[in-house]
C-alpha positions as CSV (number, residue, x, y, z in Angstrom):
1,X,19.3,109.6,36.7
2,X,21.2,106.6,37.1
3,X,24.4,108.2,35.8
4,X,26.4,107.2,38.6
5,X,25.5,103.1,38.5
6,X,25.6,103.3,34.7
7,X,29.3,104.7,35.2
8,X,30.4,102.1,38.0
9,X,29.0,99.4,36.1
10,X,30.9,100.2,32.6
11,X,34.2,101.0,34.5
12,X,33.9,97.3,36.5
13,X,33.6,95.9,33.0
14,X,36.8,97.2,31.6
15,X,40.1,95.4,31.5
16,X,42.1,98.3,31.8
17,X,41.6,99.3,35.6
18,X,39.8,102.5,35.4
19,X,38.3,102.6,38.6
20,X,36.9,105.1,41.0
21,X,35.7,104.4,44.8
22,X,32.4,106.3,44.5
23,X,30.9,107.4,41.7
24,X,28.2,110.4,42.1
25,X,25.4,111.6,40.1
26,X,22.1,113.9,41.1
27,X,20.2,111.2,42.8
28,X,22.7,108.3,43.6
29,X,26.5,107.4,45.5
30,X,27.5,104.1,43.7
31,X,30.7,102.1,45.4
32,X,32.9,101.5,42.9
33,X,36.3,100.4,44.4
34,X,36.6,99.5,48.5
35,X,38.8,102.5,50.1
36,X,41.5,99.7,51.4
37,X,42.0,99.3,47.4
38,X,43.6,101.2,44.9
39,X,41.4,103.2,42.4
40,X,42.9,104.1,39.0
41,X,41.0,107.3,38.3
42,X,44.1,109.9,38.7
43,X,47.2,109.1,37.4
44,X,50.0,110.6,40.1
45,X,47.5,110.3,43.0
46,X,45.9,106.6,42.7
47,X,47.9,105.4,45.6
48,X,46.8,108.3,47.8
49,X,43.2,109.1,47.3
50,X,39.9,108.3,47.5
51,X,38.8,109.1,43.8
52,X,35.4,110.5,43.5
53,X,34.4,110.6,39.9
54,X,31.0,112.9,39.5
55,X,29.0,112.1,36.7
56,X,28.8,115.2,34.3
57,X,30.8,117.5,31.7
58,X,33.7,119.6,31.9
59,X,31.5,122.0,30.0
60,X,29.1,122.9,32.0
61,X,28.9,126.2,33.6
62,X,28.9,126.8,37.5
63,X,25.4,127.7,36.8
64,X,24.8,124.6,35.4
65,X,25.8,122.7,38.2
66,X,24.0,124.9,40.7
67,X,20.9,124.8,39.3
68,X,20.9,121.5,36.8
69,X,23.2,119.0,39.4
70,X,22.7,120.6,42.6
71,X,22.3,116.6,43.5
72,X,25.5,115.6,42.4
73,X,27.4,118.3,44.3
74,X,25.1,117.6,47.3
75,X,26.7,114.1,47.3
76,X,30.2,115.0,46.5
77,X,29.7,117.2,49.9
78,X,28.1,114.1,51.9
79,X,31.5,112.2,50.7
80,X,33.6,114.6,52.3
81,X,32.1,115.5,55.3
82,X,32.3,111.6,55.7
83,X,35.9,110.8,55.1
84,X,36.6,114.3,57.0
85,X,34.7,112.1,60.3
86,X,36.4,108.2,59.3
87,X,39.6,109.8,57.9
88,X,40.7,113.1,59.4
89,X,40.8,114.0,56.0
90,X,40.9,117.7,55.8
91,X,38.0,119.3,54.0
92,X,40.0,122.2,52.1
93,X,41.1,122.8,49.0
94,X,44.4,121.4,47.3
95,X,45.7,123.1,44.1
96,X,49.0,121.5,42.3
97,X,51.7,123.3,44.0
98,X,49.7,121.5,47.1
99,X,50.0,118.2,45.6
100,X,53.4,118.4,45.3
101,X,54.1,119.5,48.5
102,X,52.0,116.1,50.0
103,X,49.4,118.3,51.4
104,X,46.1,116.4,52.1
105,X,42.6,118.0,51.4
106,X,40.5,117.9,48.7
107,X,41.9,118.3,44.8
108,X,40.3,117.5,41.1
109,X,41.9,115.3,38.2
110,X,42.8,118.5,36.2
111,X,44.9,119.6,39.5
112,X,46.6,116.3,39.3
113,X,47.0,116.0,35.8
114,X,48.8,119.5,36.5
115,X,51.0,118.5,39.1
116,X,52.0,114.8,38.0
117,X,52.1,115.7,34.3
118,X,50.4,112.0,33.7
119,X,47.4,112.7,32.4
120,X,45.5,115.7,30.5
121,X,42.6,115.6,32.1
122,X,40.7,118.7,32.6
123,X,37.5,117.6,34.7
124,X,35.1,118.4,36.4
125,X,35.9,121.8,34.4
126,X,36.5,125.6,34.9
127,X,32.7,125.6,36.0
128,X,32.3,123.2,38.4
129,X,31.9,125.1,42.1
130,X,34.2,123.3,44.5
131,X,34.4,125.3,46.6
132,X,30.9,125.8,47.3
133,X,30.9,122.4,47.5
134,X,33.8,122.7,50.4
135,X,31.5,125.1,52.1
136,X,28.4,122.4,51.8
137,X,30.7,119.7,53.5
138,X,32.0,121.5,56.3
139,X,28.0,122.6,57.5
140,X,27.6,118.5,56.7
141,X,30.2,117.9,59.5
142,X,28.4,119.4,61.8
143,X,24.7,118.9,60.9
144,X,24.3,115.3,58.7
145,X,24.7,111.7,60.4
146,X,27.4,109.6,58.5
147,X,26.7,107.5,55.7
């Protein structure tokens, strides 16, 4: 839907370094920042993290995005499974208290926004089904070939 390039192409345009590495939408996985470099997409976790930013609203519904974006979380999943085989990076869920703690494992902005108290970010939303999409990467570990 070209989402994802649209949003990698805007962010490389700005002055103001809002960056992610990837950036995901239903059909596409766009580089935006090369994982040796910093992205500035979470404010408290830059300097840790790859940032994935998915392409959609903090709106929508978990129905939404399992019926309307099954694509996007599809990627998201392929991202993970892949840094889980290049990075060790464990493929399970990080909440705040997590954060704090240094844990590694998968987390959103609002999470970080929670923990760090730099941002108010509340994507990708109450709706957004991570961790179905936990559950999609770990059967991607052991089934997909890497990017």
């Amino acid at each position: 839907d070209g989402a994802a390039e649209a949003t990698a192409a805007y962010c490389a345009r700005r002055d103001d370094k809002v960056s992610a590495h990837w950036f995901v939408d239903d059909d596409s996985i766009v580089r935006g920042v090369q994982d040796k470099d910093v992205a500035y997409a979470a404010p408290g976790a830059n300097n840790n993290g790859i940032q994935i930013e998915v392409c959609g609203y903090a709106r929508w519904t978990r129905e939404q995005w399992l019926t309307e974006h099954l694509g996007s979380l599809c990627n998201v999943a392929r991202l993970l499974a892949h840094y889980y085989r290049k990075a060790a990076v464990p493929i399970i869920y990080v909440d705040e208290h997590g954060l704090l703690a240094k844990h590694r494992g998968v987390t959103t902005h609002h999470d970080v926004s929670q923990a760090f108290k730099r941002s108010t970010h509340t994507d990708p939303g109450p709706g957004f089904p991570l961790h179905d999409v936990i559950q999609l990467a770990w059967h991607l570990t052991l089934s997909e070939p890497q990017l």
